[in-house]
N, C-alpha and C positions, 0 to 999 in steps of 0.2 A: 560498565557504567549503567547504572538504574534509570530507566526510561523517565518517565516525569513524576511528580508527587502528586496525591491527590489534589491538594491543596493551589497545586502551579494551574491544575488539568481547572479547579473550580474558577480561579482568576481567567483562563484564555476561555472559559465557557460566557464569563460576562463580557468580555474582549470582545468577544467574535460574535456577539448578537447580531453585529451589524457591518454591512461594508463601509461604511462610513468614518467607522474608527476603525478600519482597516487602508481604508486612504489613511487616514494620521499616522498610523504605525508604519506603513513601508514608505511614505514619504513621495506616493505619486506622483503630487501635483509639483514634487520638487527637482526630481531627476529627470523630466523631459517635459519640452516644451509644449504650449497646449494647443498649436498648430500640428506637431510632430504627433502629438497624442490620438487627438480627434484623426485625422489622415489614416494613423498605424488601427483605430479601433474600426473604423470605417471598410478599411479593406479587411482586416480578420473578424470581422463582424459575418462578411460573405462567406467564407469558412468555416464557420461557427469554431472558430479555437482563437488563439491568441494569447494568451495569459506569458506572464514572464516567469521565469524562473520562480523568484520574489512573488509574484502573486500565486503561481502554485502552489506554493509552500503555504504560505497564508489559507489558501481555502483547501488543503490538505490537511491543515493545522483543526479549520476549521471543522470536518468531517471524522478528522479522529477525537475531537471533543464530543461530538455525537455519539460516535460509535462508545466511550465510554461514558456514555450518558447511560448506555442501554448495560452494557458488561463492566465489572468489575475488574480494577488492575489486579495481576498476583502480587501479593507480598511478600515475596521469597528472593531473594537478594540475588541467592547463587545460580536458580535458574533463569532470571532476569538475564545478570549479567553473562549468560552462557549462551543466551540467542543471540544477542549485543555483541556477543565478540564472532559468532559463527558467522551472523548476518551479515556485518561490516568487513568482515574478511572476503565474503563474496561480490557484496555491492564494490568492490576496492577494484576486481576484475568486470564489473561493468559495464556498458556504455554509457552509463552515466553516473561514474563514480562521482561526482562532486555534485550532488545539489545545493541548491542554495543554503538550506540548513541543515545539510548531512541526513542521512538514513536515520532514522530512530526505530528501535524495535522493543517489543513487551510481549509479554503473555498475559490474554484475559484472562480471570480466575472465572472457567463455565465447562464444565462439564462435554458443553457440545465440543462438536467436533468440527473446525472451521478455520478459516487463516481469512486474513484480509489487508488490501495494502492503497491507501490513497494515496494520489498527487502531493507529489513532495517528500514522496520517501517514509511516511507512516507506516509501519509495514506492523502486524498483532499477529498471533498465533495464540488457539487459543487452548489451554490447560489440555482439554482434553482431546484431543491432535497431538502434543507434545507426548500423550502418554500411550498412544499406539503408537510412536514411532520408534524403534527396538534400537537406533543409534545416532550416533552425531552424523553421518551421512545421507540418511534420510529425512532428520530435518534440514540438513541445508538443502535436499531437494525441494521441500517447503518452500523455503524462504528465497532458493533461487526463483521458483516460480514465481513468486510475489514480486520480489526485484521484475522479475519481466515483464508483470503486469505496469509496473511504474515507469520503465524503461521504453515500452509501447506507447504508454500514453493512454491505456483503457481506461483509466477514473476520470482522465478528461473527457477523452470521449462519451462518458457515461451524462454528460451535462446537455438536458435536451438544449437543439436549436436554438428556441426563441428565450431559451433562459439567457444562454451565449450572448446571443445578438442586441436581446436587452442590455445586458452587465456592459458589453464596450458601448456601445451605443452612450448611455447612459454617463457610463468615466468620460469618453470624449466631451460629452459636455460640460458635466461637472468640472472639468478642466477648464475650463471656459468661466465658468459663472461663479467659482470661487467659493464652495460649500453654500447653493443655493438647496435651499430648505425643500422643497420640491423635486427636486435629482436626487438628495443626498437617500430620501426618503423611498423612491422609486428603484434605489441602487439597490439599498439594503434589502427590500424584499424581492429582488433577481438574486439577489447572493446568495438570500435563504433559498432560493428555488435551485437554486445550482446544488447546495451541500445537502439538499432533500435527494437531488434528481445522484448523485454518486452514496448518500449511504442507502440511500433502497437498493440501488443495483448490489453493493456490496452486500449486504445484508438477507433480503428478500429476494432480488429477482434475478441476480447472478449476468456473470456476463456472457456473451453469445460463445457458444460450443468454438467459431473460429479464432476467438481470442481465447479461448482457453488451451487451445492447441496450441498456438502459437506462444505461449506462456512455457509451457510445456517444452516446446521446443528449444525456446531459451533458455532454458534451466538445466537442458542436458547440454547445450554448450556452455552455459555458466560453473557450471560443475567439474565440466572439463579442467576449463581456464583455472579454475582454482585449486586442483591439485583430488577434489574429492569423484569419488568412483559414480562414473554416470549411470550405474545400474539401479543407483537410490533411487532414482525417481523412478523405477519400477517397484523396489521396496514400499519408497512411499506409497503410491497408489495400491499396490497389495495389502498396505496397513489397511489402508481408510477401507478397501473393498469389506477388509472383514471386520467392520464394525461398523458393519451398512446397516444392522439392526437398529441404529439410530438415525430416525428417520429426519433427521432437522441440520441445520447448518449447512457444511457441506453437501450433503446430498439432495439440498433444497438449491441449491444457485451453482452446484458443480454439474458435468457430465458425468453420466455414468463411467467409478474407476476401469470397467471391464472395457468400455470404449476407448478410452486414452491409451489403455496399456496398447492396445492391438494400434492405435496412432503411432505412438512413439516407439513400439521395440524395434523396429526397423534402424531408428537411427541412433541407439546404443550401442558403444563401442566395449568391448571385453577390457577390462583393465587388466593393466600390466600388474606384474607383482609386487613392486613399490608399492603400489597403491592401496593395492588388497592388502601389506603387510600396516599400513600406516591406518587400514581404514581399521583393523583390529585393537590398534591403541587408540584410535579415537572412541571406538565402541567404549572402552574402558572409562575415557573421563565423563562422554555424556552420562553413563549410568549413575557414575557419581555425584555430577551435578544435579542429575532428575532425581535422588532417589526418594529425594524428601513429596515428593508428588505422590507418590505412592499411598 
């Protein structure tokens, strides 16, 4: 299935200007009371988190309109639809197979070398990542990692504090005052500071080295569960190592690959022969799919 059109990506760009038509679209003020509301934003206001499933989605929505604001979609159908099917195959094994709007995955058409995956299950890879990676097993090491990043919770957590604490803050009352002109106004630029403060992290300033591990770490169990040989994510990282001579993207917001591998080879397990014999026909059809990359 082909990720979104340009044309859907320009329509949710004017959508998502604001959180205020973001209340209309998920129907806030309709599905819980505004006693229940204000109380629930009150307390996860203290923890700077909170958001619902539904609202993650929305402002993950909103962050991958960003992010290709900056990067171009590929338009190539058959490796679109060959991350789509790798991705969903792994997001399927999980902990959090069912998002509110399901996993969506693309490839940016950029040269650099980079993956990124917001709240809500937005998950990009981008062209040139797809084309160091020598099989279909080392990109679902990709895209396991990324699932783990969404499955953590790091693009939330990427939302400073007082962005947080403004955004419920602010719904609790808006609950209240019934699209008072003043709140609705004060929401929408907390929103925008929330999908600033998650594409810079994604983008520019990367996430902290413990969440990268821990991503990491995920993906050699996710990899497991799904049948593909957990030694990819040393593959992968071997890729990216050697095509460190580009100095942007990844290597701008990731750890050093030379430090992860010595992280994670510890707890890579030697696959059995099934695996190694399945991951040989899988090499087969990724080539096929990518070859038009070339």
């Amino acid at each position: 299935m082909f990720f979104i059109g340009s044309s859907c990506f320009a329509q949710e760009s004017e959508l998502l200007s604001g959180f205020g038509r973001l209340l209309d679209q998920t129907g806030v003020n309709k599905y819980v009371g505004s006693d229940t509301l204000i109380k629930a934003g009150q307390q996860v206001a203290e923890a700077a988190s909170g958001f619902s499933n539904e609202e993650e989605y929305y402002l993950g929505r909103a962050v991958a309109a960003s992010i290709l604001g900056r990067y171009p979609l590929l338009r190539r159908k058959v490796p679109a639809e060959f991350v789509t099917k790798v991705g969903r195959a792994l997001a399927a094994h999980s902990d959090r197979p069912d998002l509110f709007g399901g996993y969506q995955f693309a490839i940016l058409d950029t040269e650099e070398i980079n993956a990124m995956a917001t709240p809500g299950g937005f998950i990009f890879i981008t062209k040139g990542l797809v084309k160091v990676m020598p099989d279909e097993d080392a990109l679902a090491a990709v895209l396991a990692h990324e699932i783990g990043h969404v499955v953590k919770g790091h693009g939330m957590s990427a939302i400073s504090s007082s962005s947080m604490r403004g955004a419920l803050l602010v719904l609790g009352q808006e609950a209240v005052r019934k699209q008072g002109s003043a709140d609705v106004n004060a929401l929408t630029d907390v929103f925008g500071e929330a999908v600033s403060d998650i594409t810079d992290t994604l983008i520019e300033n990367g996430y902290s080295r413990s969440q990268e591990y821990e991503a990491d770490q995920y993906a050699a169990e996710l990899l497991k569960k799904a049948g593909y040989n957990q030694a990819a994510l040393m593959t992968m990282l071997q890729g990216i190592k050697s095509a460190s001579d580009k100095k942007n993207g990844w290597f701008a917001t990731h750890p050093d690959p030379e430090k992860r591998i010595s992280e994670i080879e510890g707890e890579i397990d030697k696959a059995n022969p099934e695996v190694v014999t399945a991951e040989a026909e899988r090499a087969k059809r990724f080539k096929e799919a990518m070859k038009v990359l070339s």
